[in-house]
C-alpha positions as CSV (number, residue, x, y, z in Angstrom):
1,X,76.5,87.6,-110.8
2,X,75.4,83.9,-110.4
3,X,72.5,82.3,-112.0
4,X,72.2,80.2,-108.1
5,X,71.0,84.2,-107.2
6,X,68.0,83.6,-109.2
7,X,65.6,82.0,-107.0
8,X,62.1,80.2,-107.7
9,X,58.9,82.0,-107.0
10,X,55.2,82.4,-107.2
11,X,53.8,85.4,-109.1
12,X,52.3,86.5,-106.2
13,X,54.4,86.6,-103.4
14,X,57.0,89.3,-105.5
15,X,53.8,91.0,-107.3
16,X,51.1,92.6,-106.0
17,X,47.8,91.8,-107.9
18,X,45.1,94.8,-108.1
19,X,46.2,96.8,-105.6
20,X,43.8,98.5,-103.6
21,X,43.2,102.1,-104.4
22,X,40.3,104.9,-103.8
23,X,38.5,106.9,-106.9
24,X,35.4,108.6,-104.3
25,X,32.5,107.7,-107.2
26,X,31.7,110.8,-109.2
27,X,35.1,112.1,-109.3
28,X,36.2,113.2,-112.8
29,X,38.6,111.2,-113.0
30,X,41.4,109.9,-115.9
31,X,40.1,106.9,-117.8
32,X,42.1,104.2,-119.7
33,X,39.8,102.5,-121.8
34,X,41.3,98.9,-123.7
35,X,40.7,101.1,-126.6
36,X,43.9,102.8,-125.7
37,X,46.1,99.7,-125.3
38,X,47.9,98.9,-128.9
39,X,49.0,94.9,-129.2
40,X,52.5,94.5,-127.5
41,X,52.9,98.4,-126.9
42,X,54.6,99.6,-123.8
43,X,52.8,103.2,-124.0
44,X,49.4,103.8,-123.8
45,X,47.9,106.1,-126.4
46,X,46.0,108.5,-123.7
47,X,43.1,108.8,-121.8
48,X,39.7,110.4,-121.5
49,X,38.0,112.5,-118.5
50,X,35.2,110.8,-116.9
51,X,33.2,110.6,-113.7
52,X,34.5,107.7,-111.7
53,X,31.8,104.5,-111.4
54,X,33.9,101.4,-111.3
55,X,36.6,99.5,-112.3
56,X,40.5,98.6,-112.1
57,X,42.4,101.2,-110.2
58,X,45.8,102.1,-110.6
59,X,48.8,104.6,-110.4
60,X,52.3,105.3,-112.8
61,X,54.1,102.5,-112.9
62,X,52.2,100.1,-112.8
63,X,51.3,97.0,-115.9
64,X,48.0,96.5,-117.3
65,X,47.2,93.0,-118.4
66,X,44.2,92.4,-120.3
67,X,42.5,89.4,-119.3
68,X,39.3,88.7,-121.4
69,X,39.0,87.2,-125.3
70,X,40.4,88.6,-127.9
71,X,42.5,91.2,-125.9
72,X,44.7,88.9,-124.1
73,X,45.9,87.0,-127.0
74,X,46.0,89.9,-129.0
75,X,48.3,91.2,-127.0
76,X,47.1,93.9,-125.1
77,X,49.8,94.8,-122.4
78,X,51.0,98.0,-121.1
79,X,52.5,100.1,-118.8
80,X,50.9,103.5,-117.1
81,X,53.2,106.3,-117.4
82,X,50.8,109.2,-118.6
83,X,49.7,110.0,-114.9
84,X,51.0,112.9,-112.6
85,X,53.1,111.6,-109.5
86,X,50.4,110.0,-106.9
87,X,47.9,110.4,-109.5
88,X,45.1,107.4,-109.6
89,X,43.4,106.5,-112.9
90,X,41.0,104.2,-113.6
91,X,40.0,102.0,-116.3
92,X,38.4,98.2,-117.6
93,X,37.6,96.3,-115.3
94,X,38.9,93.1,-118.0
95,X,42.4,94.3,-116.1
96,X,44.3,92.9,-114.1
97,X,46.9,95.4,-112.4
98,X,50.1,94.3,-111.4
99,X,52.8,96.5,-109.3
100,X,56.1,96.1,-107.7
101,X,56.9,95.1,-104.0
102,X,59.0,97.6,-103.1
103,X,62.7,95.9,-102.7
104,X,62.2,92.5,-104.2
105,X,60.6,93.3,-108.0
106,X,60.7,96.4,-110.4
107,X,58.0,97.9,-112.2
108,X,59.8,98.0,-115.5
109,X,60.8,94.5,-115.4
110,X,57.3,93.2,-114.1
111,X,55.9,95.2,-117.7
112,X,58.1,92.6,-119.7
113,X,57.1,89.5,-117.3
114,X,53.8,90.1,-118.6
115,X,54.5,90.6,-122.2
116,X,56.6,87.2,-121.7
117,X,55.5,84.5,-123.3
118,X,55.4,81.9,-120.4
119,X,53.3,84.3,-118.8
120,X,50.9,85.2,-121.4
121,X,50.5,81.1,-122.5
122,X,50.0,80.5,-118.7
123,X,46.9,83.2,-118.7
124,X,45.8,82.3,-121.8
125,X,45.8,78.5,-121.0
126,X,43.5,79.9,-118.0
127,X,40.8,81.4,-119.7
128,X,37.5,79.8,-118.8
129,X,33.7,81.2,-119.8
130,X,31.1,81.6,-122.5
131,X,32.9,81.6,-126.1
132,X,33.5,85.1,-126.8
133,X,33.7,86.6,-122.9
134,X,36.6,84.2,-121.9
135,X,38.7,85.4,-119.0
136,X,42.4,84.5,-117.6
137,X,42.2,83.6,-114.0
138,X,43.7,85.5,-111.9
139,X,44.7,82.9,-109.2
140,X,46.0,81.0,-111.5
141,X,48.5,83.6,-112.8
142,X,49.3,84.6,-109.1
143,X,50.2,81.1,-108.6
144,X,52.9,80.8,-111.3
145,X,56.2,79.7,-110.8
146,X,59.2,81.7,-112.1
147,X,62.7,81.7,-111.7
148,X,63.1,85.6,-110.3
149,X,66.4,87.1,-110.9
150,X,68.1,90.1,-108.1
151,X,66.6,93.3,-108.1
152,X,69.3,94.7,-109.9
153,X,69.8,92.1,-113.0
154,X,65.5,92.7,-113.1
155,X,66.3,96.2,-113.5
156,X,69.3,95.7,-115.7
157,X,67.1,93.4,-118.3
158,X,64.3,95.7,-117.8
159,X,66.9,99.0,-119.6
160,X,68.4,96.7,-122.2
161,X,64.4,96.0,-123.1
162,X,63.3,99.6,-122.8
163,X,66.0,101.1,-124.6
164,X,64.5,99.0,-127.8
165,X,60.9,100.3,-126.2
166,X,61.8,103.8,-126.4
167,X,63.5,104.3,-129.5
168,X,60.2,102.3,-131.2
169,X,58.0,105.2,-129.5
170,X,60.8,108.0,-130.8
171,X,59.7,106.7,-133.7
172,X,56.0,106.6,-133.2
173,X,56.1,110.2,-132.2
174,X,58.3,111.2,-135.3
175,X,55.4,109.5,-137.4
176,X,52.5,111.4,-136.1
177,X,54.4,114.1,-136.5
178,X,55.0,113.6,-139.8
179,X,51.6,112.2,-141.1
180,X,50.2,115.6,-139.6
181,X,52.4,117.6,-141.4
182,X,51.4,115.7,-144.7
183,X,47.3,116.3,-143.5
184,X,47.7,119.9,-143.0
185,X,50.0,120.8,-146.7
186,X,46.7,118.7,-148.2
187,X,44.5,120.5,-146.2
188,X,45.7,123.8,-147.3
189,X,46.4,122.9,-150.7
190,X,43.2,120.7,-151.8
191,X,40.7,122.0,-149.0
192,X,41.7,125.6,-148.0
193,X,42.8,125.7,-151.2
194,X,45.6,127.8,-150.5
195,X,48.0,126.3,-152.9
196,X,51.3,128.3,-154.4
197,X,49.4,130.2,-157.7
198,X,51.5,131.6,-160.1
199,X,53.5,133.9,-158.6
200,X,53.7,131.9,-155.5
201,X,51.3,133.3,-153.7
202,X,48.2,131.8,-151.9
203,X,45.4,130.9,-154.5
204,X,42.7,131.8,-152.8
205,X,43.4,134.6,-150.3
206,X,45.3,136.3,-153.6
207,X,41.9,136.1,-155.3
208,X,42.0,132.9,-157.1
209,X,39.0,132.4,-159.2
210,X,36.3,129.9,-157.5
211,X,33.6,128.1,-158.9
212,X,30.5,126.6,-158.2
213,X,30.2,122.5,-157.7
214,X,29.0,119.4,-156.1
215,X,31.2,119.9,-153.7
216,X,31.1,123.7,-153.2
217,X,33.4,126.4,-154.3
218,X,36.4,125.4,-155.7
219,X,38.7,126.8,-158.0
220,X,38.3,127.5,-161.7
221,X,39.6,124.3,-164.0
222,X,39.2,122.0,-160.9
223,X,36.4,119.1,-161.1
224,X,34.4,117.1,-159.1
225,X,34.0,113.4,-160.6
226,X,33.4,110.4,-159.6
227,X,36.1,108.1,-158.1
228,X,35.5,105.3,-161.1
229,X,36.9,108.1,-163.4
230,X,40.0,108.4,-161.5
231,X,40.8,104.7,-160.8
232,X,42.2,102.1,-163.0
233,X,41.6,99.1,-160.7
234,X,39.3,98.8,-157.9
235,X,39.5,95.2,-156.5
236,X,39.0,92.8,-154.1
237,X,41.0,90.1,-152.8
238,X,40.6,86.2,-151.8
239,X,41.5,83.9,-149.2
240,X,41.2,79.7,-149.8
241,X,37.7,78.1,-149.1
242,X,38.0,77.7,-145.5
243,X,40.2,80.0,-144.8
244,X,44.2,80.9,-143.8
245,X,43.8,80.5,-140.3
246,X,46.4,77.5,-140.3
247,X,49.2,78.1,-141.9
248,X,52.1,79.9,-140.5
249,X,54.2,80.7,-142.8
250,X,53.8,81.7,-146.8
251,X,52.6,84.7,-148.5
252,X,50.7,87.5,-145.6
253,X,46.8,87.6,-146.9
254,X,46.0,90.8,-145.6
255,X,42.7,91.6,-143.9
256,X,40.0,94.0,-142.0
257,X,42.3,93.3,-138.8
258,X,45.6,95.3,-140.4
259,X,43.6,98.4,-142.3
260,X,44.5,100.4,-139.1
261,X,46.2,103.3,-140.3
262,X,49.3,104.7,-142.2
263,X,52.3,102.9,-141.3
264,X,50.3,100.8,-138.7
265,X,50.6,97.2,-138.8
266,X,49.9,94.4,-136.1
267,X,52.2,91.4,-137.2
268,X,50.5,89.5,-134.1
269,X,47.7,89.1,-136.5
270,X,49.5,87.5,-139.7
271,X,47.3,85.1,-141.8
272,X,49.1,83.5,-144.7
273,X,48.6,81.9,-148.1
274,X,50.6,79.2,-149.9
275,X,53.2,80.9,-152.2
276,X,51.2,78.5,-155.2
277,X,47.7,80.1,-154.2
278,X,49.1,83.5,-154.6
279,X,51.2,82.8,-158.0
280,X,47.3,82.1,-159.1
281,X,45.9,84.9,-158.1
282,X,44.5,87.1,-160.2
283,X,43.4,89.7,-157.9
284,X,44.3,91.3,-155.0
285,X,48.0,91.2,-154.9
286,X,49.6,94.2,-153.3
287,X,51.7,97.0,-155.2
288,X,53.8,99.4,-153.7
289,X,52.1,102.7,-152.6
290,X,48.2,100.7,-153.1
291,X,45.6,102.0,-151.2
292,X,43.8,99.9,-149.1
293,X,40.0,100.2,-147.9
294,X,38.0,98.0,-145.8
295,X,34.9,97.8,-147.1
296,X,32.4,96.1,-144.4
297,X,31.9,95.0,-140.9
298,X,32.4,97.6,-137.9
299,X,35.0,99.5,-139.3
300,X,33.9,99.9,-142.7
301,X,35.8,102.8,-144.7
302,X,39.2,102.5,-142.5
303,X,42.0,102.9,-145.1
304,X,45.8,102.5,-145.2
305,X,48.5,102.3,-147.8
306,X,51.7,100.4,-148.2
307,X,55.0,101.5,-149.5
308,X,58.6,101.0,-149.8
309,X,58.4,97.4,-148.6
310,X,56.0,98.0,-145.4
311,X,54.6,95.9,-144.2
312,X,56.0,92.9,-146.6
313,X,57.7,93.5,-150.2
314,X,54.9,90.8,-151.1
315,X,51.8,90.3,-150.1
316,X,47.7,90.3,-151.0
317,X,44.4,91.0,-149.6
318,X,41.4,88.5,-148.9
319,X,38.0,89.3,-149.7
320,X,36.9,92.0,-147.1
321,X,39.0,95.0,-148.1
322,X,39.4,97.0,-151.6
323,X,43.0,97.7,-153.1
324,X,42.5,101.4,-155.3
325,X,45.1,102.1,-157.5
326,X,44.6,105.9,-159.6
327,X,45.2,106.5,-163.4
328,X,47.2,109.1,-164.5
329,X,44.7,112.0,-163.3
330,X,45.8,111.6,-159.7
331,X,48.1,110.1,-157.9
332,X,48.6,107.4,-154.9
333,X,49.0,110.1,-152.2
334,X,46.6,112.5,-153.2
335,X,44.1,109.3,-153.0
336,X,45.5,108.4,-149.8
337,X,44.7,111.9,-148.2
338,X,41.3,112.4,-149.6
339,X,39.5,109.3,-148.5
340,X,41.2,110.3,-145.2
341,X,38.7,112.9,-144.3
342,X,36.5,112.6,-141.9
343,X,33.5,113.5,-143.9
344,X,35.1,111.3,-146.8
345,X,35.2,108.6,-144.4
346,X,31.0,109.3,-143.6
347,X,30.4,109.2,-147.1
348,X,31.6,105.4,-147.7
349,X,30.0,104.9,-144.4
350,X,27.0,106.1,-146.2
351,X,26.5,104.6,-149.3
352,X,25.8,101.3,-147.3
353,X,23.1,103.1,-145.3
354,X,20.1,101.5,-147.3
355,X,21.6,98.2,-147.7
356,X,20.7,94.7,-146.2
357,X,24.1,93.8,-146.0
358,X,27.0,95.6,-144.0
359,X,29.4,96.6,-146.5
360,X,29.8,98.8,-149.9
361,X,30.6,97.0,-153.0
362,X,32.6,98.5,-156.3
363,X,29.4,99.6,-157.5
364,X,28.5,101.9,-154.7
365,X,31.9,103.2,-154.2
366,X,32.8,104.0,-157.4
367,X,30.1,106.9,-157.3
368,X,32.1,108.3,-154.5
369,X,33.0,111.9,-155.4
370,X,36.2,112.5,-155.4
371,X,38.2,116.5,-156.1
372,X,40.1,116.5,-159.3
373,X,42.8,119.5,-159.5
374,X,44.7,120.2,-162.1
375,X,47.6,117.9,-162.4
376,X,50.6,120.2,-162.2
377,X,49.3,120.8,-158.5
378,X,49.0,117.0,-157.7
379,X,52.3,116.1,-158.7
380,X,53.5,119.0,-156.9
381,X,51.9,117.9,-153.6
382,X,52.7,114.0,-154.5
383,X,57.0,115.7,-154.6
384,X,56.3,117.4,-151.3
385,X,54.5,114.5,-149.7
386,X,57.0,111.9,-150.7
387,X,59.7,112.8,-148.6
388,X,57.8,113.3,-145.4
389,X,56.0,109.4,-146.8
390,X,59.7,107.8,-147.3
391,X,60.4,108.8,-143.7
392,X,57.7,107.8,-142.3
393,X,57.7,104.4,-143.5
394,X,61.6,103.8,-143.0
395,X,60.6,104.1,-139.2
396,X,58.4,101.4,-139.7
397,X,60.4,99.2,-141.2
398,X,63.1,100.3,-138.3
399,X,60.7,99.6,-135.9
400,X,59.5,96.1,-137.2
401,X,63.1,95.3,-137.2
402,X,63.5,96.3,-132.9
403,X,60.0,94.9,-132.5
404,X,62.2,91.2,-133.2
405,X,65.2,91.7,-131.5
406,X,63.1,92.9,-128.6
407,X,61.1,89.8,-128.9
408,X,64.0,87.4,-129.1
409,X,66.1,88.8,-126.7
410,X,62.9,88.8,-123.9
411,X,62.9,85.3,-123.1
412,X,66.3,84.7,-123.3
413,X,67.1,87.5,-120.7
414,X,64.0,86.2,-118.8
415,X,65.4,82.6,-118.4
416,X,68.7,83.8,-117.9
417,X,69.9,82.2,-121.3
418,X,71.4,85.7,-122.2
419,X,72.6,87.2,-118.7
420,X,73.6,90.6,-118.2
421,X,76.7,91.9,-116.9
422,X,76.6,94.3,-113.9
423,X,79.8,96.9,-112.6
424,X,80.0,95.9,-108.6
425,X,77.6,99.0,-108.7
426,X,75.0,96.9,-110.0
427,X,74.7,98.7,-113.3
428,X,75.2,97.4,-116.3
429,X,78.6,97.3,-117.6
């Protein structure tokens, strides 16, 4: 196929911009919030029920582009695929929706327009308002020249780029499933406290001795302390006075905006250090398997922890989040999983109640109270947990790794630099 096919066109004549649908107001109705839009994430993480009021409408198929400050250039882009055939949802009204003409563009292709970066500089450069509600225009993105390729090539590009797509969800999907399976063995070991006894059984439905504590019943030769006794370093990081907002390249300085989660990591979001800066450092660098807190702002108490290389087999923290490394009476895991309860979570959240200032400091959180089994039933756990942890975070690193070929091959199959070869079917050959 020849690149003269490719023809010159404007956004909107092979688009169609919010596309007029009907929600009747007070219909319960699926909602996408932004909140379920992940940076540079095809799928969309789900949806809540919710009487209908206002706001972008729109069906399967169709893209989402965020258009207001900091979602825009964070990256927020998807496509809706969670809907039931002629199903209309609702959502932000900081979208703009963008579907197919029928016989001249294809949905799956218009998805990775969006997510180009032509198109995202172009709405970005078009952002106009108050600092803080900034929003792309959207006649000046309707206006925007590109060089369109034949339905078939867009559809063509659009598999080579969704095949990458859909083996990063497979992946996704594999890692929920196997972060729940390490949640519920802690669960039933440390808070069921149904844990193999002796004989293999059940502790505490086989009539496993309990007793009394801070905490509640637990069982006999367990204690309750306080997380200072379990921790040999509690720290903080730093970033340079002003800042690491300008360099792009050096050591990753790892803030509030990446404690999202185990095995989550937005590389969009990168802020570096000099490799000098960090060889001075004398807090804050990352080890494998650390545990990492945030401790202030809006998401205070949101944890993660880093293994086997992920996200970087060198990096540090700055100054708003906590790296918590156990001594020998517990282990990384086991740490991981109890500050991952909800009502451990509260309790961070809590010791700052009182305070002046939004955030906990070492003091406060090292009178956290923290479960302290007996060892033999830690390390067990820490055997079992491993595996399921070594998996998980080998998709990760898989996923980084189709995460760049998917960017690199995008706007090269976008311009054309990289074309694809089609069977006199039109499919790819």
């Amino acid at each position: 196929m020849s690149f003269s096919e490719w023809r010159e066109v404007a956004l909107k004549d092979v688009i169609e911009f919010n596309p007029k649908e009907s929600i009747k107001k007070g219909t319960i109705t699926k909602k996408i919030g932004m909140d379920k839009l992940a940076p540079f994430q095809r799928k969309i993480d789900g949806f809540e029920l919710e009487a209908f009021k206002g706001g972008s409408k729109f069906r399967n198929g169709d893209t989402l582009l965020a258009r207001i400050t900091p979602c825009l250039e964070n990256g927020k882009t998807a496509q809706v695929t969670i809907l039931d055939d002629d199903e209309v949802a609702f959502g932000s009204t900081e979208y703009i929706v963008l579907r197919h003409k029928i016989g001249i563009t294809d949905n799956n292709y218009i998805f990775y327009l969006a997510l180009s970066q032509y198109v995202r500089d172009t709405a970005i450069k078009s952002m106009t308002g108050t600092s803080g509600r900034q929003r792309a225009q959207t006649d000046v993105i309707e206006n925007t020249k590109i060089m369109l390729p034949p339905l078939d090539e867009q559809k063509a590009i659009a598999h080579i780029l969704s095949t990458l797509d859909d083996k990063i969800e497979v992946n996704n999907q594999i890692n929920k499933t196997l972060e729940n399976m390490a949640q519920a063995i802690f669960k039933q070991w440390f808070v069921d406290f149904e844990f193999p006894n002796e004989d293999g059984e059940p502790y505490k439905s086989s009539g496993g001795e309990m007793v009394e504590s801070e905490l509640g019943m637990i069982p006999k030769g367990w204690e309750v302390k306080e997380l200072v006794d379990v921790l040999e370093t509690l720290e903080a990081g730093n970033r340079p006075k002003g800042g690491a907002g300008n360099l792009t390249e050096g050591i990753p300085s790892i803030g509030a905006e990446n404690i999202i989660g185990l095995g989550k990591y937005d590389y969009s979001k990168e802020k570096y250090v000099t490799e000098e800066y960090f060889a001075k450092m004398n807090k804050g660098k990352v080890n494998p398997g650390d545990v990492l807190l945030y401790k202030d702002g809006a998401q205070l108490g949101r944890k993660t922890m880093f293994m086997n290389g992920f996200p970087h087999k060198k990096c540090c923290i700055n100054s708003h989040v906590f790296i918590l490394r156990t001594n020998d009476m517990l282990t990384q895991s086991y740490l991981y999983f109890w500050l991952d309860q909800d009502w451990v979570t509260q309790s961070i959240i809590n010791l700052n109640a009182n305070s002046a200032q939004p955030g906990i400091n070492q003091s406060k959180l090292k009178t956290l109270k923290i479960l302290t089994p007996k060892f033999n039933y830690v390390e067990m756990f820490d055997v079992i947990i491993k595996s399921l942890l070594n998996k998980l975070f080998e998709n990760c690193i898989e996923n980084n790794a189709l995460h760049k070929t998917r960017d690199a091959l995008l706007p090269k199959l976008m311009s054309g630099e990289i074309r694809v070869p089609l069977d006199e079917e039109g499919d790819v050959s």
